[in-house]
FIKOLZA-1660 file (N, C-alpha, C; in steps of 0.1 Angstrom, whole numbers, plus 5000, padded with zeros to 4 digits):
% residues 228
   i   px   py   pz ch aa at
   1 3106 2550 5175  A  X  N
   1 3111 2562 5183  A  X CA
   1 3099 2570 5188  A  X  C
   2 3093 2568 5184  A  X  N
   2 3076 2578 5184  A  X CA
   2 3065 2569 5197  A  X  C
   3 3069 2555 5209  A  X  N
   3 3066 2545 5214  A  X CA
   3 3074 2555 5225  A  X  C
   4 3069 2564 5236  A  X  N
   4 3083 2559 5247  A  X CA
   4 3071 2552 5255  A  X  C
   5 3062 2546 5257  A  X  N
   5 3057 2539 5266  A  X CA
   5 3050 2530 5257  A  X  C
   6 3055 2518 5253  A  X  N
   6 3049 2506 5244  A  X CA
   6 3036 2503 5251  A  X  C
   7 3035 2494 5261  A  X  N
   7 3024 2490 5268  A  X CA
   7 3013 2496 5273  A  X  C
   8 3016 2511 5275  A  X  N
   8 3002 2520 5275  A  X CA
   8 2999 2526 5265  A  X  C
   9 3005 2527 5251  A  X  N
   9 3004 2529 5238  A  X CA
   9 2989 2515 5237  A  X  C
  10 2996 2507 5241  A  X  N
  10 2988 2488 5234  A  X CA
  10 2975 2495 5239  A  X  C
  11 2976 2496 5253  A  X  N
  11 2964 2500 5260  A  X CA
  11 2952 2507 5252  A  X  C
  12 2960 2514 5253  A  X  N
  12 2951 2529 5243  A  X CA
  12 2944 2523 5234  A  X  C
  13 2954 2520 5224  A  X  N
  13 2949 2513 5210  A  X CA
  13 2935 2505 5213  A  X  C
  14 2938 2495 5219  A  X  N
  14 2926 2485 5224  A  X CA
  14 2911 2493 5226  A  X  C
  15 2916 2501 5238  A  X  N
  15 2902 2508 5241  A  X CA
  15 2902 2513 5231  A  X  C
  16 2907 2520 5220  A  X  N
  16 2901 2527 5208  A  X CA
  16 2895 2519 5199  A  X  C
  17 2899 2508 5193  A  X  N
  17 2894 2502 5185  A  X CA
  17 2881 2495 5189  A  X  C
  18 2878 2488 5204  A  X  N
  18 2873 2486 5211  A  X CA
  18 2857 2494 5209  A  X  C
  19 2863 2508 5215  A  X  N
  19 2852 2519 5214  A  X CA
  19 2848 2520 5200  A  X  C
  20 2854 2519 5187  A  X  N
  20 2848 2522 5179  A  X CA
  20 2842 2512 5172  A  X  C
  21 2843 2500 5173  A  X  N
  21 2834 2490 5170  A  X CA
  21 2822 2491 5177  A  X  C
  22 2825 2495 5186  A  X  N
  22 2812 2493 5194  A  X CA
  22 2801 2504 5192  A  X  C
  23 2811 2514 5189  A  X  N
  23 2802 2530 5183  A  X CA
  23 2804 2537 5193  A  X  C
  24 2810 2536 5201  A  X  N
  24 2813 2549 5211  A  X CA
  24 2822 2561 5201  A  X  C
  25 2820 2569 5190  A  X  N
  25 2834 2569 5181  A  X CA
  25 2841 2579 5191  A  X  C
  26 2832 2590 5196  A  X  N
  26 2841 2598 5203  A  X CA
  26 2851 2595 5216  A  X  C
  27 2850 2584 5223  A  X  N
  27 2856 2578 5230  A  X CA
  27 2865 2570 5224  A  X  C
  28 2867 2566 5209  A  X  N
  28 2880 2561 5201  A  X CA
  28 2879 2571 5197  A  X  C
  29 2882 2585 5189  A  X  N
  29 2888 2593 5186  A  X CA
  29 2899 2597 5201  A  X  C
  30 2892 2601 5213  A  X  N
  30 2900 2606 5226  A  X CA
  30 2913 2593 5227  A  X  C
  31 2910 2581 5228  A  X  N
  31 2917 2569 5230  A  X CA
  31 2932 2571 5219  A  X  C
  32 2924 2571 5204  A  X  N
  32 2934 2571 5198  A  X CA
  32 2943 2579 5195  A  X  C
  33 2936 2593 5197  A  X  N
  33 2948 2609 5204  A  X CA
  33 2954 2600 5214  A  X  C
  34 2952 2595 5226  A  X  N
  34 2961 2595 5236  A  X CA
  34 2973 2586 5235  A  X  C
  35 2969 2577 5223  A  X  N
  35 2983 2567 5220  A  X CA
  35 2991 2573 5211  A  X  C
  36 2988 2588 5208  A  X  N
  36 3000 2595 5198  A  X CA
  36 2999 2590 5185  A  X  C
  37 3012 2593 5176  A  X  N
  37 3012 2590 5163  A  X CA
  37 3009 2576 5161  A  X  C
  38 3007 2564 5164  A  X  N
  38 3002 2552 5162  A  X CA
  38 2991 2552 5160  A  X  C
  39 2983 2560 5172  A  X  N
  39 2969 2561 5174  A  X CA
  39 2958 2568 5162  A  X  C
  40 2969 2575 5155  A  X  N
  40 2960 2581 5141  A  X CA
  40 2949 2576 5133  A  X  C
  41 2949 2563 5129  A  X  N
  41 2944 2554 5122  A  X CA
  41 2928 2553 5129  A  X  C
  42 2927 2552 5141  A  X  N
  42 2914 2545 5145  A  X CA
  42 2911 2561 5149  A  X  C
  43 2920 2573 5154  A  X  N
  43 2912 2582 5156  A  X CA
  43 2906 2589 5143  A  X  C
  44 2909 2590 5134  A  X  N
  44 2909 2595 5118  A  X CA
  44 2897 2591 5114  A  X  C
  45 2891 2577 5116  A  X  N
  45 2884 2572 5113  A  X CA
  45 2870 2572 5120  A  X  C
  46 2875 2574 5133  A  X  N
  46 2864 2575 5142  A  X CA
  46 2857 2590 5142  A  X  C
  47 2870 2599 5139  A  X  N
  47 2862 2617 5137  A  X CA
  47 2852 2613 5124  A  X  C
  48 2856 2605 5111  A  X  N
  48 2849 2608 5099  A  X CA
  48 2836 2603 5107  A  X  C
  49 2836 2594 5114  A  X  N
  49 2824 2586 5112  A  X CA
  49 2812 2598 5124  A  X  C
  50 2816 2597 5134  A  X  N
  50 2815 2608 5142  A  X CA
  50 2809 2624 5137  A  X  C
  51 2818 2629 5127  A  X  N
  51 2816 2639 5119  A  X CA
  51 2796 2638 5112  A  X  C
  52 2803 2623 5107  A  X  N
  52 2793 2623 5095  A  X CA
  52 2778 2622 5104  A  X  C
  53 2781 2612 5115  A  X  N
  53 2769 2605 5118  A  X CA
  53 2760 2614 5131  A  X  C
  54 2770 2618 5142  A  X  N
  54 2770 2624 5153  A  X CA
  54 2769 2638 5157  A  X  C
  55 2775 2646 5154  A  X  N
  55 2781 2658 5157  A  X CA
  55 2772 2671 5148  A  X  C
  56 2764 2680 5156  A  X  N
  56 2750 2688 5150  A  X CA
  56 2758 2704 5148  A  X  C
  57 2773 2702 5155  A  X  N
  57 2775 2716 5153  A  X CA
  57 2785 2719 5139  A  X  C
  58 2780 2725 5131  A  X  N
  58 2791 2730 5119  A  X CA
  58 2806 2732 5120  A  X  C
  59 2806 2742 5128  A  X  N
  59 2821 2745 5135  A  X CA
  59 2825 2738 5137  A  X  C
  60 2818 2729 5152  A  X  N
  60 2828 2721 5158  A  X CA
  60 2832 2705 5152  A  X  C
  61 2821 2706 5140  A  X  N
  61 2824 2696 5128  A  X CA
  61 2837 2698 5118  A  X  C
  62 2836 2707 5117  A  X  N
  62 2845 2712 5104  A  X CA
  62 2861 2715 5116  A  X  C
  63 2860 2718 5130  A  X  N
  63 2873 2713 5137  A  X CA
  63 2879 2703 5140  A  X  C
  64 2869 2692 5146  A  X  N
  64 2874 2679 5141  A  X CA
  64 2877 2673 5129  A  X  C
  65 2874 2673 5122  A  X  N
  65 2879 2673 5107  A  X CA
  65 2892 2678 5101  A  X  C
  66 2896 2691 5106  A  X  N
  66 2905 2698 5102  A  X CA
  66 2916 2693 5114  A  X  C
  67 2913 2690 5126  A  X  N
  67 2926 2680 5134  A  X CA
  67 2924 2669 5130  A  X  C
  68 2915 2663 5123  A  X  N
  68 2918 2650 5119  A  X CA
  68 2927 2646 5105  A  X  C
  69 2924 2660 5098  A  X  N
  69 2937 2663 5083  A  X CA
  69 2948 2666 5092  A  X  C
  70 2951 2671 5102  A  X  N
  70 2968 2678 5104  A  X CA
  70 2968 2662 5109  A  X  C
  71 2963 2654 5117  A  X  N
  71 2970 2643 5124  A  X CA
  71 2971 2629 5112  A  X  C
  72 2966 2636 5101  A  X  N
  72 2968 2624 5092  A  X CA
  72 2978 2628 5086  A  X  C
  73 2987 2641 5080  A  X  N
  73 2994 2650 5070  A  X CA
  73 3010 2644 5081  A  X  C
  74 3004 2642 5097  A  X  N
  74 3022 2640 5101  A  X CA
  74 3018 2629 5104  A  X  C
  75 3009 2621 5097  A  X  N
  75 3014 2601 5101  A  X CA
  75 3018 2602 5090  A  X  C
  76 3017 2607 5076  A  X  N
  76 3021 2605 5060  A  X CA
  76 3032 2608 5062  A  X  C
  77 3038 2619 5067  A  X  N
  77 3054 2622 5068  A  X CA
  77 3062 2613 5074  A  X  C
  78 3060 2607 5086  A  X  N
  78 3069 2595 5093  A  X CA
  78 3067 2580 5086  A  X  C
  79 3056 2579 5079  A  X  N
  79 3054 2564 5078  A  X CA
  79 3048 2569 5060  A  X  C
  80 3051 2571 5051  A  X  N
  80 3050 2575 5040  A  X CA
  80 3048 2562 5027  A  X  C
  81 3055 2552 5036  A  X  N
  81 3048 2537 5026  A  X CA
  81 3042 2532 5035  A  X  C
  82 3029 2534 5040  A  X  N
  82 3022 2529 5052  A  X CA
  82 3008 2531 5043  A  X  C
  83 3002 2522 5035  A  X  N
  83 2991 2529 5027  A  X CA
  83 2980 2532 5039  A  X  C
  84 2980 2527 5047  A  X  N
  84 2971 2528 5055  A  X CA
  84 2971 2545 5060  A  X  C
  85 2982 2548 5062  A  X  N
  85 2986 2566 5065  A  X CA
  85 2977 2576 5051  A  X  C
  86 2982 2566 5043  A  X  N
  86 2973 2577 5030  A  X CA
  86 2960 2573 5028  A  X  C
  87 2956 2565 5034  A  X  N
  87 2941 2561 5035  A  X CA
  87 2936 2572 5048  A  X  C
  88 2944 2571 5056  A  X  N
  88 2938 2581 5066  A  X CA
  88 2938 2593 5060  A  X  C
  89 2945 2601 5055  A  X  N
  89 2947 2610 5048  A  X CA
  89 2936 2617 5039  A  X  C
  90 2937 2609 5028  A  X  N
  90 2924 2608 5022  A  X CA
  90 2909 2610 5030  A  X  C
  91 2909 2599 5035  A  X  N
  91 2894 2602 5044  A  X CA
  91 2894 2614 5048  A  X  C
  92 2902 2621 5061  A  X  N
  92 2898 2631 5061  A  X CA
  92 2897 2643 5051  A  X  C
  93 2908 2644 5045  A  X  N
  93 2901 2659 5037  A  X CA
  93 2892 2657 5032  A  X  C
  94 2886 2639 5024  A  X  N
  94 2871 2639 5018  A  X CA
  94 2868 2642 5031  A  X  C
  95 2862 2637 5036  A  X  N
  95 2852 2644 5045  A  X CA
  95 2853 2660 5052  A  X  C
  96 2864 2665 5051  A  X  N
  96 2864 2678 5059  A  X CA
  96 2857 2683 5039  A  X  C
  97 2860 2680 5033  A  X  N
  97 2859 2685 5017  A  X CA
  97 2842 2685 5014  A  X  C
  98 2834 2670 5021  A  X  N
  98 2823 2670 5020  A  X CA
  98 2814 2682 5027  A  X  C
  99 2821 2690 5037  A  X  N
  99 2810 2698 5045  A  X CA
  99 2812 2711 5039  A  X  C
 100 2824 2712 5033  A  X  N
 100 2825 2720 5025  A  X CA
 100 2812 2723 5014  A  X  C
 101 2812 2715 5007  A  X  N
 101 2806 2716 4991  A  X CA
 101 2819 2706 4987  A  X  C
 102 2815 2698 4976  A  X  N
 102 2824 2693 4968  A  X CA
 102 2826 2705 4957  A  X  C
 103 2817 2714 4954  A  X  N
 103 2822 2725 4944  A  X CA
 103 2835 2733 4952  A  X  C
 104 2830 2737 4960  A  X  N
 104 2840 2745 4972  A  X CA
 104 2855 2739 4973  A  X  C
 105 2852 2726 4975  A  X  N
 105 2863 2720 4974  A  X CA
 105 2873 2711 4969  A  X  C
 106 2869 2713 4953  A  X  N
 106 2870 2713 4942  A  X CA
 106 2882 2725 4939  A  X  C
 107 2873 2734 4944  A  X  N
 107 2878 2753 4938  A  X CA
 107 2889 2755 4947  A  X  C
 108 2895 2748 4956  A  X  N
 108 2908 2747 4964  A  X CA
 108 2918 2741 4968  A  X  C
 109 2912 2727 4955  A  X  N
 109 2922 2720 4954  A  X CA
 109 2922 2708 4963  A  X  C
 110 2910 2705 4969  A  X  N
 110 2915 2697 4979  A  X CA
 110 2908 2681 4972  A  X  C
 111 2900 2684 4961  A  X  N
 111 2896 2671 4954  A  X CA
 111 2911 2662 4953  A  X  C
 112 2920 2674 4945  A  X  N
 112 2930 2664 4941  A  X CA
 112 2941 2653 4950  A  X  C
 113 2938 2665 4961  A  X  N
 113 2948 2658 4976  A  X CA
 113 2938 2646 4978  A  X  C
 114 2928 2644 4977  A  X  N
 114 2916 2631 4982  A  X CA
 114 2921 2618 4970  A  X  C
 115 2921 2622 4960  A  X  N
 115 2922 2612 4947  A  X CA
 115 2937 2607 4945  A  X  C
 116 2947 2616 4951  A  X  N
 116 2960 2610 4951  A  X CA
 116 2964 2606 4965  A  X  C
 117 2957 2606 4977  A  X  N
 117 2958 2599 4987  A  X CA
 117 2955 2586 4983  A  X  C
 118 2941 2581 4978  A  X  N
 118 2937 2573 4981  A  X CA
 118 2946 2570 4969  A  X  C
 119 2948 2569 4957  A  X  N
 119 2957 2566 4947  A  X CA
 119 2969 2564 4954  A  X  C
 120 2973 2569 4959  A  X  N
 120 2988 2564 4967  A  X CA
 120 2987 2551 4974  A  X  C
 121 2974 2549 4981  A  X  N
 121 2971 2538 4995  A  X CA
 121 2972 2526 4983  A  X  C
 122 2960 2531 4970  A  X  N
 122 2961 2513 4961  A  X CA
 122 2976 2512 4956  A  X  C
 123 2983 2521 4953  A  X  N
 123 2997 2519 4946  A  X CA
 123 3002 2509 4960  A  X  C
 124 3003 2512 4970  A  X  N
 124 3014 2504 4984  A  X CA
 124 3005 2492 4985  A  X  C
 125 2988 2489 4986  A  X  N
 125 2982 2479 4987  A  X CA
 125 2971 2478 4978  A  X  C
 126 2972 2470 4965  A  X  N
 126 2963 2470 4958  A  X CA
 126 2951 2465 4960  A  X  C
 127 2953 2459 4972  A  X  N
 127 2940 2451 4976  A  X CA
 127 2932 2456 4988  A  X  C
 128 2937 2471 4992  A  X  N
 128 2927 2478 5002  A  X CA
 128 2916 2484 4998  A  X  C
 129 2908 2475 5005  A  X  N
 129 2895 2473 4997  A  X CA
 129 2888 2490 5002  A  X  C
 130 2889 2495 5011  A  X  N
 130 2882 2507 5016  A  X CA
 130 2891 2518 5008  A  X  C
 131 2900 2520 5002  A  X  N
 131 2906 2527 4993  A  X CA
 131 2902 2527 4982  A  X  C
 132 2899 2516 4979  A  X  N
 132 2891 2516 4964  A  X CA
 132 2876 2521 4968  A  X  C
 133 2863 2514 4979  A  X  N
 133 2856 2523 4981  A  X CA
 133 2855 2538 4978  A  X  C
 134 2865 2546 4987  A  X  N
 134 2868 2556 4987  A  X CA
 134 2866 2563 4973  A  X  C
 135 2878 2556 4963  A  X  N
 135 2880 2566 4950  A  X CA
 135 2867 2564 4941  A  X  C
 136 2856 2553 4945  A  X  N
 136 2846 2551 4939  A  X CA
 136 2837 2562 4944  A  X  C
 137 2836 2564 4950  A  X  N
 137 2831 2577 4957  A  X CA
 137 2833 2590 4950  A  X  C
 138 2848 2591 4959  A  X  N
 138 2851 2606 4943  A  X CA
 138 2848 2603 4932  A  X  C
 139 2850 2595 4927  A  X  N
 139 2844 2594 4910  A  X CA
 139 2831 2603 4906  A  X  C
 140 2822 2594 4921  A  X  N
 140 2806 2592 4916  A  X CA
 140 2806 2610 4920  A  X  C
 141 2811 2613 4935  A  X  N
 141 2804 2631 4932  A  X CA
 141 2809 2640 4924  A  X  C
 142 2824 2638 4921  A  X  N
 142 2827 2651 4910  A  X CA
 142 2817 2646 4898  A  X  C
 143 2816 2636 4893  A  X  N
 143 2806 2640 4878  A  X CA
 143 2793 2643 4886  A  X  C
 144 2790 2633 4895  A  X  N
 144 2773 2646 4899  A  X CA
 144 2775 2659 4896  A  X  C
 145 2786 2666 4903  A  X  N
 145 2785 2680 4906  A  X CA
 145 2789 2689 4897  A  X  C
 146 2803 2682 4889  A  X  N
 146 2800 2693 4874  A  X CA
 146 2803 2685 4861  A  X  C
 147 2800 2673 4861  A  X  N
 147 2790 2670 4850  A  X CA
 147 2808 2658 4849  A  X  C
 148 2805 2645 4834  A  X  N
 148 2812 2636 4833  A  X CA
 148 2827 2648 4826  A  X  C
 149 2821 2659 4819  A  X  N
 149 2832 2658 4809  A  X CA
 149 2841 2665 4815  A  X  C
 150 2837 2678 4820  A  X  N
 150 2850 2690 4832  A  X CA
 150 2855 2676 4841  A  X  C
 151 2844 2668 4844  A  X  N
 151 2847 2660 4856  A  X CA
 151 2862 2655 4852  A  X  C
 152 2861 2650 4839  A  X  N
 152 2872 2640 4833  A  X CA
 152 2885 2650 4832  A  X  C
 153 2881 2659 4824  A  X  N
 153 2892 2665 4821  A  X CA
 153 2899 2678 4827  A  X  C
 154 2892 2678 4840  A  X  N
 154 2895 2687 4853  A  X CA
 154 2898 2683 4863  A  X  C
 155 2894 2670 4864  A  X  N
 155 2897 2665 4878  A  X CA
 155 2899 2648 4877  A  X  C
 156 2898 2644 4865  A  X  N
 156 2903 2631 4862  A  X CA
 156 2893 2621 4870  A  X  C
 157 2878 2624 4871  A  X  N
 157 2873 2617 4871  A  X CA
 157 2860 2611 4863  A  X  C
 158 2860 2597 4862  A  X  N
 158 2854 2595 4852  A  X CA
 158 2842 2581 4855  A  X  C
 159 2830 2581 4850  A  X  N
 159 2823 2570 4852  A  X CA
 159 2824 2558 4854  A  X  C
 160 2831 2552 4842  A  X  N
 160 2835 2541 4845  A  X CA
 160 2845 2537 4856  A  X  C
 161 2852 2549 4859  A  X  N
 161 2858 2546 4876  A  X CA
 161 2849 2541 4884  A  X  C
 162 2837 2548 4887  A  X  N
 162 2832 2544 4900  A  X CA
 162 2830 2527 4898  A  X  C
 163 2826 2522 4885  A  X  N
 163 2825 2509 4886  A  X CA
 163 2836 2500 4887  A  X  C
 164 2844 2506 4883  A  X  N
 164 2859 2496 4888  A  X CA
 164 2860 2495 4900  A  X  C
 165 2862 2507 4908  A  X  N
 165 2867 2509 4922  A  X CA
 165 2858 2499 4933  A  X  C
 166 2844 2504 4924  A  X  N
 166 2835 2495 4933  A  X CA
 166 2834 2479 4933  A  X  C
 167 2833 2478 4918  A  X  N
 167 2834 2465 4919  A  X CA
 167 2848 2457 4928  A  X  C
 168 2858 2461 4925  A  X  N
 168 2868 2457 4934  A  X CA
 168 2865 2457 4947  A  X  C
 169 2861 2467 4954  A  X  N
 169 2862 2466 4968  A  X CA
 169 2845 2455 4973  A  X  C
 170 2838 2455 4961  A  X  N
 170 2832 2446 4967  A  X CA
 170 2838 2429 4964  A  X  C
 171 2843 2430 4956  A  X  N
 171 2852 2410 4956  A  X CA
 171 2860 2410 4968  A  X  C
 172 2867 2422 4973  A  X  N
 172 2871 2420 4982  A  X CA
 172 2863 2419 4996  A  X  C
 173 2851 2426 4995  A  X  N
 173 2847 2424 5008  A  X CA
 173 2830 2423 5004  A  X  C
 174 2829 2411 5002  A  X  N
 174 2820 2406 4995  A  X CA
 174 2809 2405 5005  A  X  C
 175 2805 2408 5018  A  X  N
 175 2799 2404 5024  A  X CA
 175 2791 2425 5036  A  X  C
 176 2800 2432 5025  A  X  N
 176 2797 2445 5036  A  X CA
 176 2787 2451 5029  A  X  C
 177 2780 2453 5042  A  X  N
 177 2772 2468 5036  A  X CA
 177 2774 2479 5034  A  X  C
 178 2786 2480 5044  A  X  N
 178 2792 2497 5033  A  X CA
 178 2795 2500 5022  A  X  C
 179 2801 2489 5016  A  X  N
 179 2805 2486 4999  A  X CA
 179 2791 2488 4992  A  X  C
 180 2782 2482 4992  A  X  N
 180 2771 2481 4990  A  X CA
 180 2759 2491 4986  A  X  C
 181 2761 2498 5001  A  X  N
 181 2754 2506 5002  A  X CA
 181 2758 2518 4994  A  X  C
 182 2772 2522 4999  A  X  N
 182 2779 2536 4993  A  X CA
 182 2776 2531 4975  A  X  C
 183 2777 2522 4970  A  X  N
 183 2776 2512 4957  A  X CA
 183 2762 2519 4951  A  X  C
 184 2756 2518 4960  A  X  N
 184 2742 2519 4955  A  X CA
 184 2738 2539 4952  A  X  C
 185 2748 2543 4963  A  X  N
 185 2745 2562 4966  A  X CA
 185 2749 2560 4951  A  X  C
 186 2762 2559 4948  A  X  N
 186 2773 2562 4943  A  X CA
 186 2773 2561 4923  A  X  C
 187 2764 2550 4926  A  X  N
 187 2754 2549 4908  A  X CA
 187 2748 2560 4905  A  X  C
 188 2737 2564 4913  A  X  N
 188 2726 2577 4914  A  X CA
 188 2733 2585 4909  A  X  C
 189 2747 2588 4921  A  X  N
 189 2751 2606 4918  A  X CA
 189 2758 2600 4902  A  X  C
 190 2762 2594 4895  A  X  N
 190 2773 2591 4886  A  X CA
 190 2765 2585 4876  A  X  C
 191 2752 2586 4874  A  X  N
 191 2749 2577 4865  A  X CA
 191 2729 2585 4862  A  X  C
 192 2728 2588 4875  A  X  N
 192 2712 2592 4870  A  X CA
 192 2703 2583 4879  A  X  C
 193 2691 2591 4869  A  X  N
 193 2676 2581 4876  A  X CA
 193 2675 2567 4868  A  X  C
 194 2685 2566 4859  A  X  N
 194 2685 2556 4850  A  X CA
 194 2691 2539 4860  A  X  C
 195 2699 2544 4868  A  X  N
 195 2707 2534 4876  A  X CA
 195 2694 2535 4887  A  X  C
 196 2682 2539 4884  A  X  N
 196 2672 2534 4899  A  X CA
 196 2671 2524 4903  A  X  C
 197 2667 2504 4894  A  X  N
 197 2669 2500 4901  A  X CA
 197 2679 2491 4901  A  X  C
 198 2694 2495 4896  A  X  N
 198 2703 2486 4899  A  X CA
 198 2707 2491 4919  A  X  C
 199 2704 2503 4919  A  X  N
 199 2707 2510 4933  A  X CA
 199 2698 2504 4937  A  X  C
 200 2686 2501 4939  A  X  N
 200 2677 2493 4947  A  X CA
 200 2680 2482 4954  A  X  C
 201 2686 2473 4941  A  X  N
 201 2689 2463 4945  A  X CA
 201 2702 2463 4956  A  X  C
 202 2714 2473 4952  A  X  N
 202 2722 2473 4956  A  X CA
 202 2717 2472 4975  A  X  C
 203 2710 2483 4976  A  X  N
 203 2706 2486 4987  A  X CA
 203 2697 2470 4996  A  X  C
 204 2689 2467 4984  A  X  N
 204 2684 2454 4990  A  X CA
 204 2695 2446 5002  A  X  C
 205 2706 2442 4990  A  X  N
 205 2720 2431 4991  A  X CA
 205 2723 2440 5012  A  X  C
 206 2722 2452 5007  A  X  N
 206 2730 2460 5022  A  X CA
 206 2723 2459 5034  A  X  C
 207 2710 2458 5031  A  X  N
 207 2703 2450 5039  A  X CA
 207 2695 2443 5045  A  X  C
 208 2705 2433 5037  A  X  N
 208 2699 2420 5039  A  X CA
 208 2716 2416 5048  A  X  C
 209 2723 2425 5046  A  X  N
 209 2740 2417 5053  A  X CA
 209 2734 2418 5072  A  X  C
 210 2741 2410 5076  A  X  N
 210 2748 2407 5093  A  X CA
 210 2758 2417 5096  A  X  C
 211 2758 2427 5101  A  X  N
 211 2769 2438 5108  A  X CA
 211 2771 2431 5118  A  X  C
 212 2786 2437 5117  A  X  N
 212 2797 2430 5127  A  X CA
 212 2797 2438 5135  A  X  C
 213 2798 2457 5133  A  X  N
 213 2796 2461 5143  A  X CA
 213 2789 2474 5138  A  X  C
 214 2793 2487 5146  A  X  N
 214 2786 2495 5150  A  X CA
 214 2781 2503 5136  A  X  C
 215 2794 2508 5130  A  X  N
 215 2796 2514 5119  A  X CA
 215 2788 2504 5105  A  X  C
 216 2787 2495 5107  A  X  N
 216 2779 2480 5099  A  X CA
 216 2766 2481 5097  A  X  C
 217 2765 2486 5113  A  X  N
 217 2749 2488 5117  A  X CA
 217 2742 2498 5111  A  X  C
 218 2749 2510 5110  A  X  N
 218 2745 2521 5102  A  X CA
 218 2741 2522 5092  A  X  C
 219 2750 2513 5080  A  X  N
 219 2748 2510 5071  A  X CA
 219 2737 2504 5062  A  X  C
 220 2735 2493 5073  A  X  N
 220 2724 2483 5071  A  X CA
 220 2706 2488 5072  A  X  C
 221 2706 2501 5081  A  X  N
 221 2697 2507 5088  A  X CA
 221 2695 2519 5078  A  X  C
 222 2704 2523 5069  A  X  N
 222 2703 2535 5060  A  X CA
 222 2699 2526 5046  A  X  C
 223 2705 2516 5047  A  X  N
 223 2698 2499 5031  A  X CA
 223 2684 2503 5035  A  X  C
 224 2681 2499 5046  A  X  N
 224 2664 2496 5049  A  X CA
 224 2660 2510 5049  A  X  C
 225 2667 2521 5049  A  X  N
 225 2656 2532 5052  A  X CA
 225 2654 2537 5036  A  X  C
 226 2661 2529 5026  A  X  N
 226 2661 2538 5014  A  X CA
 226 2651 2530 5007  A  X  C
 227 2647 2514 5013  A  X  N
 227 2638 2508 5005  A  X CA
 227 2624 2509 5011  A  X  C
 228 2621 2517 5018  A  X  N
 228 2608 2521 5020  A  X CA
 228 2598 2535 5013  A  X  C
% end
């Protein structure tokens, strides 16, 4: 009911996905707004990337981000067993959360909305492999930032998470350098100078991979910038 024009909906979609393989992300974010509530998924993804990678102004970072949480908060409401909707979800407020401070956003609650998003996505698909990414991530910054034990018993994150989560999403996608790479950040913040060179290596494996596409490429380019 949310389709009244199917075939220029397809349209959209295409060029959005399209664009953001390619790395145009801001031309898949506009694409994927224009195909409405379907379109969420590729635009959600394309603001984080965009956010993270592209975009110099604060404001107008922390705006896209904050339309990229309201347009994920009403795909969750219509499509609610859609893990992919809580994966969107997730991503944004981590990232709107990241420019924050993870202390900051910690202190308003928005850690927990990130850890039960993505917790929601593995409950509907245990095998989404960028969901598990994800919660390996929150793992590894809450103990960076205030330590394993508040981490644990404030926010339910714990070390040996990040190696679950990670290991999983790398059997499943045994061949990426995002897994990899974030693998390798994600030791450091959660573990110390002690994990130097298992991260090394990790970083090695990330760039030594073949990117498929744009977002791949980044990846592979930040492996090689960490081993010099």
């Amino acid at each position: 009911e949310h389709l009244h024009d199917p075939v220029r909906t397809a349209a959209c979609l295409e060029r959005a996905w399209r664009a953001y393989h390619a790395g145009d992300f801001s031309e898949a974010m506009a694409f994927g707004q224009d195909a409405g509530l379907v379109g969420t998924m590729v635009a959600v993804r394309a603001a984080a990337v965009y956010a993270a990678h592209v975009e110099d102004d604060d404001d107008r970072r922390l705006k896209i981000l904050r339309d990229a949480m309201s347009a994920a908060e009403e795909l969750v409401h219509v499509a609610p067993v859609w893990a992919n909707a809580w994966y969107a979800l997730g991503l944004a407020v981590g990232r709107y959360s990241q420019n924050l401070s993870v202390v900051k956003a910690l202190t308003l609650g928005l850690g927990g909305k990130v850890r039960d998003s993505f917790l929601r996505a593995v409950e509907l698909e245990p095998a989404h492999a960028d969901a598990h990414l994800a919660l390996g991530v929150y793992h590894a910054e809450v103990v960076d930032k205030v330590g394993s034990v508040v981490g644990a018993l404030s926010h339910h994150a714990r070390r040996d998470a990040v190696e679950h989560h990670f290991e999983l999403a790398r059997r499943l996608t045994p061949d990426s350098p995002i897994v990899l790479a974030e693998y390798a950040k994600a030791r450091m913040l959660a573990f110390g100078a002690a994990q130097f060179g298992r991260a090394y290596s990790l970083f090695q494996e990330a760039a030594a991979c073949r990117p498929v596409d744009a977002l791949e490429r980044l990846d592979v380019e930040q492996a090689k910038r960490e081993l010099v």
